[in-house]
C-alpha positions as CSV (number, residue, x, y, z in Angstrom):
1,X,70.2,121.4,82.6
2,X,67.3,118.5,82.7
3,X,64.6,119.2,84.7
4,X,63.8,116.7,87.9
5,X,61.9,114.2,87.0
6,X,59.5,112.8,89.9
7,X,59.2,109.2,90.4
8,X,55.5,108.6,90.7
9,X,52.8,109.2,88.8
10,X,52.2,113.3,87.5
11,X,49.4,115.1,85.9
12,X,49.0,115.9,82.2
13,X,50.2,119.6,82.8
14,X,53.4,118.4,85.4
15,X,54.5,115.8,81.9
16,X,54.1,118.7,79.4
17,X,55.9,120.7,81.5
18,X,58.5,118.4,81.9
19,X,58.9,118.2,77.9
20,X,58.4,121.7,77.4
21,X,55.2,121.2,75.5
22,X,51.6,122.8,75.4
23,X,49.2,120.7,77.3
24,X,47.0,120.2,74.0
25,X,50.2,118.8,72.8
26,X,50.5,116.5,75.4
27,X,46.6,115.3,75.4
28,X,47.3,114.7,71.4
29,X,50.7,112.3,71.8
30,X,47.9,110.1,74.1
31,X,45.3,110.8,71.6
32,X,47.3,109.4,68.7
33,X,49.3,107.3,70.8
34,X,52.5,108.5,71.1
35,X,52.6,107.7,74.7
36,X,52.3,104.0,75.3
37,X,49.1,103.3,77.5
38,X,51.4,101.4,80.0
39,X,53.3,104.6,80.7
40,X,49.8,106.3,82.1
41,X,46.9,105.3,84.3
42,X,43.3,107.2,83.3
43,X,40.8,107.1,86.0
44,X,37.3,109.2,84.8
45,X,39.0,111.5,82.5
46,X,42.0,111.9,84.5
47,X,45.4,110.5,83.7
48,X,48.1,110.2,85.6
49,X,51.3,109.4,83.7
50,X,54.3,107.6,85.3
51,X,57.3,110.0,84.2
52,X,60.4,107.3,83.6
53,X,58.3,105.2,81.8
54,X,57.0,107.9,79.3
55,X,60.9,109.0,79.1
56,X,62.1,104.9,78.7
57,X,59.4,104.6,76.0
58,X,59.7,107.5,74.2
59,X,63.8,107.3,73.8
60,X,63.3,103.8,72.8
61,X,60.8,104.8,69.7
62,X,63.2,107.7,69.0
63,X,66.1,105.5,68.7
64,X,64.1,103.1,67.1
65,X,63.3,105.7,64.1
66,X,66.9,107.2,64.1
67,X,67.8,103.7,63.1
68,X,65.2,103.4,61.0
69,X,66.5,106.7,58.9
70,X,70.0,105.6,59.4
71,X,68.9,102.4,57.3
72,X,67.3,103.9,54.9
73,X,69.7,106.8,53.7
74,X,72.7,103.8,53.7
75,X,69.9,102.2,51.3
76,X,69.9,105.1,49.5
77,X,73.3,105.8,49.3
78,X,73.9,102.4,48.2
79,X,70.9,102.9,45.2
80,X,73.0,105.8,44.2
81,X,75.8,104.2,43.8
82,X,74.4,101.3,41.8
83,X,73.1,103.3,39.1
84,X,76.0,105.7,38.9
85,X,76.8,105.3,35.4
86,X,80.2,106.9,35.6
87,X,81.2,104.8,38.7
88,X,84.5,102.5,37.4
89,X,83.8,98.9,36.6
């Protein structure tokens, strides 16, 4: 079962929540930038983060790397293939 997710804008302990995640988690992904800045307002030291957005963003980048690992194992498969030296001619 997913948990409700509000359509405004939370606070950094309602989105950690939401993703089952430590708040120190949560202030590292906007730290490093794992959570777009258009998915969060910051007023002060306060952010306020706009729940379907970070969920739209963050499903898009983890498709974007599945893809990007799909790619690259066919790439290695194929590698594997080409230097198979008992592969039939």
């Amino acid at each position: 079962m997913q948990p409700q997710v509000p359509d405004k804008f939370v606070t950094i302990e309602e989105m950690a929540k939401v993703f089952a995640v430590s708040i120190s988690t949560a202030r590292s992904w906007v730290r490093q930038g794992v959570i777009a800045k258009n998915t969060y307002i910051k007023v002060g030291n306060t952010y306020r983060f706009n729940l379907p957005r970070v969920i739209e963003y963050l499903s898009q980048e983890m498709a974007k790397e599945q893809e990007e690992r799909d790619q690259d194992e066919a790439h290695a498969v194929q590698l594997e293939l080409d230097l198979d030296p008992d592969q039939d001619a």
